[in-house]
Backbone as ProteinMPNN parsed JSONL, in Angstrom:
{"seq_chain_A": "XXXXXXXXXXXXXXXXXXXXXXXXXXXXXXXXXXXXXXXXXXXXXXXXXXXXXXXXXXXXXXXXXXXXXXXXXXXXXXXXXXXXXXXXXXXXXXXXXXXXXXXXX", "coords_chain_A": {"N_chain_A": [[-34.97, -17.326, 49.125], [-33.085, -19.128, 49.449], [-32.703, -20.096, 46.771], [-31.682, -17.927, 45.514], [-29.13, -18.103, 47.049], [-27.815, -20.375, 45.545], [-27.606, -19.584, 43.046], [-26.031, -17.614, 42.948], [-24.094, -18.89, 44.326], [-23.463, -20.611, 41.925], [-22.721, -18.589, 39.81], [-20.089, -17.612, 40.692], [-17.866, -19.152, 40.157], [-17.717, -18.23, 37.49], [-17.204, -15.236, 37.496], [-14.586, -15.108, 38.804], [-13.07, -16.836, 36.98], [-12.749, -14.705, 35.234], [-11.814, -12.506, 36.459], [-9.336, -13.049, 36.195], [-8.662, -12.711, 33.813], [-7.097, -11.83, 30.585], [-6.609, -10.878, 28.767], [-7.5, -12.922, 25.218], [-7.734, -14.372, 22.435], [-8.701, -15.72, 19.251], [-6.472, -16.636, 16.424], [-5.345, -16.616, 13.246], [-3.001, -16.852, 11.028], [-0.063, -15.331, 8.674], [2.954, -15.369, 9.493], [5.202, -12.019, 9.757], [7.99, -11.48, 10.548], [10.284, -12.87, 12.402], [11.765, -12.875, 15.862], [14.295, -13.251, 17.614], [13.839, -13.627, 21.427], [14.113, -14.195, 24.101], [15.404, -16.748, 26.445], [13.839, -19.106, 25.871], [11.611, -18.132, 23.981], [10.347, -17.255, 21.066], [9.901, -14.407, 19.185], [6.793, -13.768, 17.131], [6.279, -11.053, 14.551], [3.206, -9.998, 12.824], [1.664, -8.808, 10.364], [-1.695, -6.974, 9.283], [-2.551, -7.252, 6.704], [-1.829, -9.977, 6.755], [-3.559, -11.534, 8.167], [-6.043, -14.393, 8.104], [-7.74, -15.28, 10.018], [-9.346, -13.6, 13.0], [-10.64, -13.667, 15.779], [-11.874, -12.456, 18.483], [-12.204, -13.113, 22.246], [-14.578, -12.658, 23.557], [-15.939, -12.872, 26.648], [-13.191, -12.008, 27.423], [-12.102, -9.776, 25.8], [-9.348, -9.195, 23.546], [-7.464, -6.382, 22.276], [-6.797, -6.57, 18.601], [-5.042, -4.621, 17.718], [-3.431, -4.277, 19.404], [-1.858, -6.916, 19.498], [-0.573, -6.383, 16.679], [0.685, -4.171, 17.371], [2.673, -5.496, 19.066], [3.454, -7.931, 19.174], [3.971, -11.633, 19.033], [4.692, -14.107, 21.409], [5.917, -17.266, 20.566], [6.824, -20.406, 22.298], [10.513, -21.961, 22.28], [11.563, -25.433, 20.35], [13.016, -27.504, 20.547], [14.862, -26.362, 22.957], [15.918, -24.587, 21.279], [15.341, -23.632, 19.107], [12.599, -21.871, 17.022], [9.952, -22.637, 16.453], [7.998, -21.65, 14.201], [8.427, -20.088, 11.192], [9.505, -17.071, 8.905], [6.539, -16.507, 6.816], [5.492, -18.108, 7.604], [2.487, -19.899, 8.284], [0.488, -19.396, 11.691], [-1.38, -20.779, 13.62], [-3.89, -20.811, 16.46], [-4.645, -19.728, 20.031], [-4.139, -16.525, 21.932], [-3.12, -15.462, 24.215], [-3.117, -12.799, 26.708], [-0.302, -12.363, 29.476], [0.322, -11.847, 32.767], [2.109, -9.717, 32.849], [2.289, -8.332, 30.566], [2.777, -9.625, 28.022], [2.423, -11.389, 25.31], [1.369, -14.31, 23.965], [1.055, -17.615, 22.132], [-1.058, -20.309, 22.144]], "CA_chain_A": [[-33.645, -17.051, 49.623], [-32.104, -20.791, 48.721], [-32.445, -20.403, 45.166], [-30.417, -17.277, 45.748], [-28.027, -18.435, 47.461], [-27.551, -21.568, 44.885], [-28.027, -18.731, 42.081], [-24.425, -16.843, 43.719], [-22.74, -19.924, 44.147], [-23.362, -20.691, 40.017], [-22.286, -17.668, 39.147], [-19.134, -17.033, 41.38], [-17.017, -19.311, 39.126], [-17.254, -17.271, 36.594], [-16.586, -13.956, 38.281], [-13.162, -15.68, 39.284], [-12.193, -16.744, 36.228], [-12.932, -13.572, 34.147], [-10.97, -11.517, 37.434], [-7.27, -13.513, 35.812], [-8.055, -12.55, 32.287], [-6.2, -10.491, 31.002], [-7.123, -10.421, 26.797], [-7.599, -13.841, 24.639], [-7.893, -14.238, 20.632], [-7.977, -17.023, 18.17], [-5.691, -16.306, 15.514], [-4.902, -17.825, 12.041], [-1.834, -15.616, 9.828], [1.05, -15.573, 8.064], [4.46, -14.789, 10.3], [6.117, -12.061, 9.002], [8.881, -11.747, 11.034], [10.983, -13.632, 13.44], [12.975, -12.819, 16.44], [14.381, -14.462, 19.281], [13.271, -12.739, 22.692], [14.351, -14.25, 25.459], [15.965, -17.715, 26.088], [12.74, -20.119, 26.426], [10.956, -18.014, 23.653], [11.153, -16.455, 20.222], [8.804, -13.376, 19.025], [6.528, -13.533, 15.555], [5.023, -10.435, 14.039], [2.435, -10.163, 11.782], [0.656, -7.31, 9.836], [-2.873, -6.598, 9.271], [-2.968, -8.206, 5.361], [-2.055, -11.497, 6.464], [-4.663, -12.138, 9.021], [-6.997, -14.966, 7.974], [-9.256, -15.075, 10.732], [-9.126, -13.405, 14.451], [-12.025, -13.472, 17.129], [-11.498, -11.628, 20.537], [-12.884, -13.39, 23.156], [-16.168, -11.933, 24.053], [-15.872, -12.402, 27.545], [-11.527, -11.227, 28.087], [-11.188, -9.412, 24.685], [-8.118, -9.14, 23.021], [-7.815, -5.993, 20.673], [-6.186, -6.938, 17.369], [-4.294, -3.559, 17.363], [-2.017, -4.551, 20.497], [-1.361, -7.91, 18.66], [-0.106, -6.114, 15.56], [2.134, -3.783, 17.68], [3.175, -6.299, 20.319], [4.025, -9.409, 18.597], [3.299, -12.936, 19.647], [5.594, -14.75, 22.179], [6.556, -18.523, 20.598], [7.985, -21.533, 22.681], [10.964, -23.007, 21.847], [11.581, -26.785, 19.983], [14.511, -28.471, 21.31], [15.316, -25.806, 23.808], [16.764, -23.397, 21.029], [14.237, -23.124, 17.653], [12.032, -21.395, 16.826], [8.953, -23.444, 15.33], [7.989, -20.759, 12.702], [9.538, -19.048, 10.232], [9.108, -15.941, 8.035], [5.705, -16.969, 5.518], [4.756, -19.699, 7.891], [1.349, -19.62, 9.459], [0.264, -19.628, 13.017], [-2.774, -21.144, 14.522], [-4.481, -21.112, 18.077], [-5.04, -18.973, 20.805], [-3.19, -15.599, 21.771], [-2.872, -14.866, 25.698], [-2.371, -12.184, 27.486], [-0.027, -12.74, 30.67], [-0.216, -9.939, 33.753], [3.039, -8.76, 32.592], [1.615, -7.732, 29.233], [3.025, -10.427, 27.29], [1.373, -11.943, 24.404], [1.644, -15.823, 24.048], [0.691, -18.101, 21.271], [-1.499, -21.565, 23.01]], "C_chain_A": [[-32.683, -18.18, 49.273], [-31.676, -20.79, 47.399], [-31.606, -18.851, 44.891], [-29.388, -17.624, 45.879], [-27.366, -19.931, 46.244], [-27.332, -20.632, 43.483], [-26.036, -18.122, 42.248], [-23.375, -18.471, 43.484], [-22.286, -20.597, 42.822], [-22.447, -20.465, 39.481], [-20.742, -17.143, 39.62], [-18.117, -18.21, 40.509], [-16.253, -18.177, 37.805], [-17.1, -15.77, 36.829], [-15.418, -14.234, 38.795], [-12.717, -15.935, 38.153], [-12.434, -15.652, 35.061], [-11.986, -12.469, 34.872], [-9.465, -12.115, 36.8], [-7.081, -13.292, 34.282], [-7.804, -11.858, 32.045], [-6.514, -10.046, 29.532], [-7.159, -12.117, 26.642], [-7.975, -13.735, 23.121], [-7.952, -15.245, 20.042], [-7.724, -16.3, 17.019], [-5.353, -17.266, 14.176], [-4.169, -16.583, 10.943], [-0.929, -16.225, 9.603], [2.331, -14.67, 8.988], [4.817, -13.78, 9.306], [6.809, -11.344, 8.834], [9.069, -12.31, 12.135], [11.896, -12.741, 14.069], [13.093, -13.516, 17.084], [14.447, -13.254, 20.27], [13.939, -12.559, 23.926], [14.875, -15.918, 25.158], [15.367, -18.704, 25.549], [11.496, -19.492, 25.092], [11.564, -17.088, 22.463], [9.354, -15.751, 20.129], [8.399, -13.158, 17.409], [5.83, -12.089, 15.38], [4.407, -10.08, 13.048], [1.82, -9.26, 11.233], [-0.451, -7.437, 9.015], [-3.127, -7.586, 7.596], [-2.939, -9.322, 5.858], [-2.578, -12.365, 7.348], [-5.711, -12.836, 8.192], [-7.936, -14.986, 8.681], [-8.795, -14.245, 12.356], [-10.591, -13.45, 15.329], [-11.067, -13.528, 18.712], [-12.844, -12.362, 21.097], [-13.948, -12.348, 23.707], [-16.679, -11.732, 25.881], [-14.112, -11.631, 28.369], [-11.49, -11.114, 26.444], [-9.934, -9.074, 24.315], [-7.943, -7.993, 21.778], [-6.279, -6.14, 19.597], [-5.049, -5.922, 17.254], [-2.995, -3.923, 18.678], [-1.441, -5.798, 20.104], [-0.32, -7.192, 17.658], [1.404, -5.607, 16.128], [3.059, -4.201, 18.523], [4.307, -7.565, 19.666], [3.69, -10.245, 19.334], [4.487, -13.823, 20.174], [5.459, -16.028, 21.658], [7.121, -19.654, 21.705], [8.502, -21.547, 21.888], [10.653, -24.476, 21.645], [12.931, -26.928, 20.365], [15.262, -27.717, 21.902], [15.99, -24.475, 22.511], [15.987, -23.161, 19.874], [13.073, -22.958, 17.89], [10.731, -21.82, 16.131], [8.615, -22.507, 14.46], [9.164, -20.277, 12.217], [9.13, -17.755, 9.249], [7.472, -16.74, 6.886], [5.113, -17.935, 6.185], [3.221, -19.085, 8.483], [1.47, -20.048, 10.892], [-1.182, -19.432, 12.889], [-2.835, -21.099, 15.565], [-4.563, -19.488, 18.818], [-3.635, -17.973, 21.674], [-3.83, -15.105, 22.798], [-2.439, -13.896, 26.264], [-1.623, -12.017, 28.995], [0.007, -10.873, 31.635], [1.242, -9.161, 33.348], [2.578, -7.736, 31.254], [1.794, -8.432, 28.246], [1.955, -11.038, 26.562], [2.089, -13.485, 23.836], [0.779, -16.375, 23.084], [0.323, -19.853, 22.06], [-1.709, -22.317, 22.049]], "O_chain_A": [[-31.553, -17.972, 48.831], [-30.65, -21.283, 46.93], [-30.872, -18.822, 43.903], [-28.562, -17.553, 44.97], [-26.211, -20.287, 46.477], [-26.667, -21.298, 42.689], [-25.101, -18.428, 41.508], [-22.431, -18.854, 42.794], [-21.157, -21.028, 42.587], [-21.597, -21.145, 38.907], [-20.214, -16.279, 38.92], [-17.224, -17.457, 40.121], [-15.182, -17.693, 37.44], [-16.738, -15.21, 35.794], [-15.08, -13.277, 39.492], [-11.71, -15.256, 37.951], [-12.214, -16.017, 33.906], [-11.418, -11.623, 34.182], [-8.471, -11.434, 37.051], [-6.073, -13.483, 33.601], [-7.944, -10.855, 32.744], [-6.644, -8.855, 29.249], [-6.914, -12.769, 27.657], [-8.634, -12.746, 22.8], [-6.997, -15.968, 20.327], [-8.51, -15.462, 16.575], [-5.149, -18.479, 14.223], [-4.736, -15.705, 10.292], [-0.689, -17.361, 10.014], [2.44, -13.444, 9.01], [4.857, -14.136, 8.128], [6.909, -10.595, 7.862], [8.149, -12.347, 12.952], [12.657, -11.994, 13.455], [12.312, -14.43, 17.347], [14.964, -12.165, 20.022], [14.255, -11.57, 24.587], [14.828, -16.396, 24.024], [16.014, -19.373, 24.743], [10.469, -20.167, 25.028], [12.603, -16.43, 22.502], [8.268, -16.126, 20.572], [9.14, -12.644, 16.57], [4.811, -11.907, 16.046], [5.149, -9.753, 12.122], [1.149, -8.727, 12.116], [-0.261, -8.027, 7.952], [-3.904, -8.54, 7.558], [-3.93, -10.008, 5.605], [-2.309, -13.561, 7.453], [-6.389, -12.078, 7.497], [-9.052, -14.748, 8.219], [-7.649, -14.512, 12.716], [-11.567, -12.911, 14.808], [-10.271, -14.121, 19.44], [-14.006, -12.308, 20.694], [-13.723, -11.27, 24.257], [-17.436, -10.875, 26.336], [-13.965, -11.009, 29.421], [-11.013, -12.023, 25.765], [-9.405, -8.433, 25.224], [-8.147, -8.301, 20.604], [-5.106, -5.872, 19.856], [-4.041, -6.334, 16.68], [-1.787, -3.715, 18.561], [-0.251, -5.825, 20.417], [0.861, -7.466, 17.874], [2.543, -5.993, 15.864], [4.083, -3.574, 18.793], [5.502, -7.844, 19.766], [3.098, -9.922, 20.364], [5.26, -14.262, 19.322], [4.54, -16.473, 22.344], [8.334, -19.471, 21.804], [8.024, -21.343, 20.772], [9.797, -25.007, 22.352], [13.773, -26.031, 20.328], [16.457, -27.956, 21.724], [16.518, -23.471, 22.988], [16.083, -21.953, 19.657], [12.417, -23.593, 18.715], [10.496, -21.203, 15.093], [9.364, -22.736, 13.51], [10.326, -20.115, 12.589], [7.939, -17.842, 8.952], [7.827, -17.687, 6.185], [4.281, -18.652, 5.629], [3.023, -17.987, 9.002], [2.309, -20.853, 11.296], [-1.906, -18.562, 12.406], [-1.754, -21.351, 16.096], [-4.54, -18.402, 18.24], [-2.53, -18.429, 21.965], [-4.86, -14.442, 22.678], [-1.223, -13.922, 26.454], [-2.368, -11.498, 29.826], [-0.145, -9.674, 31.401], [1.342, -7.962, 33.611], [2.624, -6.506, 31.227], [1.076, -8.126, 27.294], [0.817, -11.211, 26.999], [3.224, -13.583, 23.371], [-0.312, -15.813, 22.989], [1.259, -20.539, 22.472], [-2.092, -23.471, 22.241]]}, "name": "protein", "num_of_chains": 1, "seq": "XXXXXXXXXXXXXXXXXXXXXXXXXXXXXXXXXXXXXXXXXXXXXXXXXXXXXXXXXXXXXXXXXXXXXXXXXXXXXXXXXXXXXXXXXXXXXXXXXXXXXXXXX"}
């Protein structure tokens, strides 16, 4: 019954943080297009040729097809640019927030 109970308490981490995910991806492409979104953020999207690599998280997948038709939410650089540009690449990890938003980490 102890090694139960020590067995639950392990495992209950990760049953908490898999309950806030929402999708995840690592991503490596070519932008290619730009908008601006919102004030705090501009929007890249990318199409299916100029994916170099993607992997969906295995435990909060991410499918590739809501990427394509979503686009990828940017920060701003100095409160008003856009760090990419048309042809540029993007690296890292591609979030989904509970609104539905898709974010570039």
């Amino acid at each position: 019954m102890k090694k139960l109970a020590v067995f639950a308490l392990l495992l209950s981490p990760f049953g908490l943080a898999q309950a806030n995910c929402l999708g995840e991806a690592q991503i490596i492409a070519k932008v290619s297009e730009v908008t601006n979104y919102s004030i705090t953020t501009c929007k890249v999207a990318i199409d299916s040729s100029s994916i170099k690599h993607y992997s969906s998280s295995m435990t909060c997948p991410l499918d590739i097809d809501e990427v394509l038709a979503n686009g990828i939410s940017v920060g701003y650089i100095n409160g008003h640019d856009c760090p990419v540009g048309r042809g540029d690449s993007i690296s890292g990890i591609v979030v989904k927030d509970a609104r539905g938003n898709l974010y570039l980490e």
